[in-house]
N, C-alpha and C positions, 0 to 999 in steps of 0.2 A: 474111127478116130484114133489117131498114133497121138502116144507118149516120148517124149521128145525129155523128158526131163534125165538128169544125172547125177550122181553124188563123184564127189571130191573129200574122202572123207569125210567128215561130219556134216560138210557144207551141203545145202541141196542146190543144185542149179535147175532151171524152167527147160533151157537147153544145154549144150555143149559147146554154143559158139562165145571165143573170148577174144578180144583182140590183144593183138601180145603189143608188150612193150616198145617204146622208143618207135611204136606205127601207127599211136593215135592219140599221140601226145596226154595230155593229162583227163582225156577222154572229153571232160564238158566241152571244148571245142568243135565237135562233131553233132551237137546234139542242133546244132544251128543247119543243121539235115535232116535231121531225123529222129524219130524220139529213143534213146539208145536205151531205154529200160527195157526194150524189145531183146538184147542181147543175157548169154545167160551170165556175164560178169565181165567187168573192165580190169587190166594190167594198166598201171597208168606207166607214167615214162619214167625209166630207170632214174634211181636217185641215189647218190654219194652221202656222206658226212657233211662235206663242204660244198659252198659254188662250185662248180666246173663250166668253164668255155668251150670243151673241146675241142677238139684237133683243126688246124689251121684247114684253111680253107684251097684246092675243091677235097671234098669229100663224100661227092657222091660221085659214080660212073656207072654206064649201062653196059648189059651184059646182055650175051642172046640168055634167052630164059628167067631172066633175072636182073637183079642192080649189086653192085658193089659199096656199102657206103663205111663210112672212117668220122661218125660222129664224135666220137672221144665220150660218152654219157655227159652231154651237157645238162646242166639240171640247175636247180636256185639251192640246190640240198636241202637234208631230212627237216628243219627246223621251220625251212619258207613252204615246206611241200606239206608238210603238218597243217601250217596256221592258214596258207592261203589257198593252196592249190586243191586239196581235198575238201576242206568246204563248198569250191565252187562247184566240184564235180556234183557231191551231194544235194546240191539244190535243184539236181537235173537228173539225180541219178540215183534210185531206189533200193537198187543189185548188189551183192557182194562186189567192193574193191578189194584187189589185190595191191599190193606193194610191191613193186620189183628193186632190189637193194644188191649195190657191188659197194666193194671196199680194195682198199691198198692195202691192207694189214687185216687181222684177226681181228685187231680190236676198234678198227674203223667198223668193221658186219655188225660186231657185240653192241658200240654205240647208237648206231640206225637201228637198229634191231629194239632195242633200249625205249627209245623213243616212241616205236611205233607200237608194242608195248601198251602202250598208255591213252593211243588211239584208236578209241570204241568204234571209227567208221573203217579201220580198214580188218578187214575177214582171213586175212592171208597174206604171207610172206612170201615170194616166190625168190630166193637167194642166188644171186648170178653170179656163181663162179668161173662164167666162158665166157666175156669178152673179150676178143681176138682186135679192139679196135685201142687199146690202152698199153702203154710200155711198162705199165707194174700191177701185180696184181692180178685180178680177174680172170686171164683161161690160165696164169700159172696155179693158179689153187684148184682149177678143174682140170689139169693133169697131172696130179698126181694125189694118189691116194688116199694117203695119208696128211695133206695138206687141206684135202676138201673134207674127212672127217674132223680134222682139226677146228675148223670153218663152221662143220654141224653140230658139232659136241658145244662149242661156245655160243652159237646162237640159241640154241635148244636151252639151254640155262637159262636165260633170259628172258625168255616169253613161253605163253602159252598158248599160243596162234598157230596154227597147222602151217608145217614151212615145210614148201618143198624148193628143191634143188636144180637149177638149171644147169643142164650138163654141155658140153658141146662134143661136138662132131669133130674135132681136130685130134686125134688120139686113136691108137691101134685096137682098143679094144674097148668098146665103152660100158660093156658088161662089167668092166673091173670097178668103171669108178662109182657107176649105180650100184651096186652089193658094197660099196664102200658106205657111200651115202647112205645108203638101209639099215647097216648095221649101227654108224653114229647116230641114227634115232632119225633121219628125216622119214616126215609124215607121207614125202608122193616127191617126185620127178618133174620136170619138165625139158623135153629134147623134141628136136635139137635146137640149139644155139645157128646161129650161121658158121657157113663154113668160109676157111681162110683162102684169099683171093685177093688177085691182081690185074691190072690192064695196061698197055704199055702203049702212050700215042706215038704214033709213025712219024710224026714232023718231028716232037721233039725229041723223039727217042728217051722218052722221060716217063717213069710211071705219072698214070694221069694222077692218081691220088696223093696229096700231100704226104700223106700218110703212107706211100708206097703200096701197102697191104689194106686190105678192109672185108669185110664177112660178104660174102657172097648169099643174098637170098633172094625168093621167085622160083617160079615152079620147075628152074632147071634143079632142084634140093629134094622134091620131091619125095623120089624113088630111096634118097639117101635114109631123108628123115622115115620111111615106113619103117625100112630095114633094120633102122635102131632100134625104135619104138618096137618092133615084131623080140629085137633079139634082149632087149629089153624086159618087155612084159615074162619072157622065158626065165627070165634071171633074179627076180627081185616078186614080195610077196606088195608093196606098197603103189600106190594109184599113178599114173602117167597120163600127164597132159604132152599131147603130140602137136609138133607148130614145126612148120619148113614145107614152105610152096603152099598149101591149102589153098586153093579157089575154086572148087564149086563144092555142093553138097555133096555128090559121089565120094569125092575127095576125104571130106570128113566120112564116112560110112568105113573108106576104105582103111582109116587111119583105127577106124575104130574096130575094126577086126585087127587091126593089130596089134591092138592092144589099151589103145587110148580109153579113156573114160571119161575125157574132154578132149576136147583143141584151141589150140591160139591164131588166130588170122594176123598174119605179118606184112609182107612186101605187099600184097593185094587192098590194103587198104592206103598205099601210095599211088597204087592204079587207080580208083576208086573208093571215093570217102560213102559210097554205098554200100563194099563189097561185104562188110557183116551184113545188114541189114540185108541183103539180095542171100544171103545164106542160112538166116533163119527162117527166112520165107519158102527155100525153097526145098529145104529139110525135111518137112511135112509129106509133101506129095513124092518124095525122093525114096524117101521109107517107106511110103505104099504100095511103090513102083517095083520094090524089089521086096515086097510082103515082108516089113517089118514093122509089128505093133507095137513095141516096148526098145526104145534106144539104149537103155542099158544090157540088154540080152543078150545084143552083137558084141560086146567088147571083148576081147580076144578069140572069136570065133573061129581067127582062119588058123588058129594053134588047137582045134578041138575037129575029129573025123578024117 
């Protein structure tokens, strides 16, 4: 019998499969599939201060390997995702929630932050200072350094919920801005974010997206996302959730030699409102197949022999 279970700091998880943000909406949606208490913990859908509509429309394009999308974080914001949205997850969902939270200002993160704070159902903060699909804000606070410790030092005053820090992959060295993030007190990491990308349709000679630009994710990210996560785990003493391309169990094993001590499933659950549910299942027999009896054991192993 394999142990499947993992810490995230304090938190204990049953497993290591999460679905990340903004790819399974506020999670109870999903549960009209399947019973999602099976998973080891939800990221519900990124959420601002205020409403947001997001970015005009199209805003999705496909990619070999992947999709392109330019949602802008549409959301009801912190106050309706408080009263409405997290309840209903709760009456379907037993697990650690996470909160995924972007801001335009320092003291937009401080406000959200603030608030959630004060709700006993969410277990975690995962702080999104990379998204690539907004004109203010968001990957400019996660490239550069002293802008994303600015971001941690202010949040960390506020609560007392393990917050970790979503980094992206748009930047020359992402070692800098994790050792950034670690020394302002964040509790663990999350990388990578999508990376930045374009499509250009041949009739109209026009980017296809509204938006011109949008994060590129799906299992063409892969290889990106190990590479972090490996140079990563090298660089910083605090816990790293690895998310970019993940779709089968291998996958997650392989992330987790590199350093992960969870993962987030993203684009695959656009393929598939299965594809967690098909990855805790088949986690089990994955790690027996390659003689591992304790999931926490493997996590950084291919930096050790």
């Amino acid at each position: 019998m394999v142990n499947t279970s993992v810490r995230l700091g304090n938190i204990e998880l049953e497993n290591p499969v999460i679905p990340a943000s903004g790819t399974f909406a506020f999670g109870y949606e999903f549960a009209d599939f399947y019973d999602i208490n099976m998973l080891g913990a939800v990221v519900i859908k990124g959420l601002t201060r205020d409403e947001r509509y997001g970015n005009p429309q199209p805003r999705i394009a496909e990619c070999p390997g992947g999709m392109l999308n330019a949602i802008g974080l549409q959301n009801p914001g912190v106050e309706k995702v408080i009263s409405e949205e997290i309840p209903k997850l709760r009456q379907c969902f037993q697990k650690p929630i996470i909160a995924n939270v972007s801001g335009f200002s320092v003291d937009e993160y401080v406000e959200c932050c603030e608030k959630l704070e004060q709700e006993p159902e969410v277990s975690m903060l995962e702080i999104n200072i990379s998204c690539p699909n907004v004109k203010h804000g968001g990957m400019s606070f996660g490239t550069d350094p002293g802008s994303a410790s600015e971001v941690v030092r202010a949040v960390k005053r506020v609560t007392s919920k393990p917050v970790f820090i979503k980094l992206t992959p748009n930047i020359t060295d992402i070692t800098v801005m994790a050792r950034a993030c670690e020394d302002a007190g964040a509790d663990g990491l999350t990388l990578i974010n999508t990376l930045l990308g374009m499509r250009i349709d041949l009739n109209s000679r026009k980017p296809l997206l509204a938006n011109k630009t949008g994060g590129y994710s799906g299992k063409g990210i892969f290889p990106v996302a190990v590479r972090m996560v490996y140079q990563v785990y090298e660089s910083v003493k605090i816990p790293i959730i690895g998310v970019g391309g993940i779709s089968s169990a291998e996958d997650v094993l392989e992330m987790m030699f590199a350093g992960a001590s969870a993962v987030e499933i993203g684009a695959a659950n656009l393929v598939s409102p299965y594809a967690c549910r098909d990855l805790v299942r088949e986690l089990p027999a994955t790690m027996e197949r390659y003689g591992i009896k304790e999931l926490k054991s493997i996590i950084g192993e291919a930096h050790h022999g």
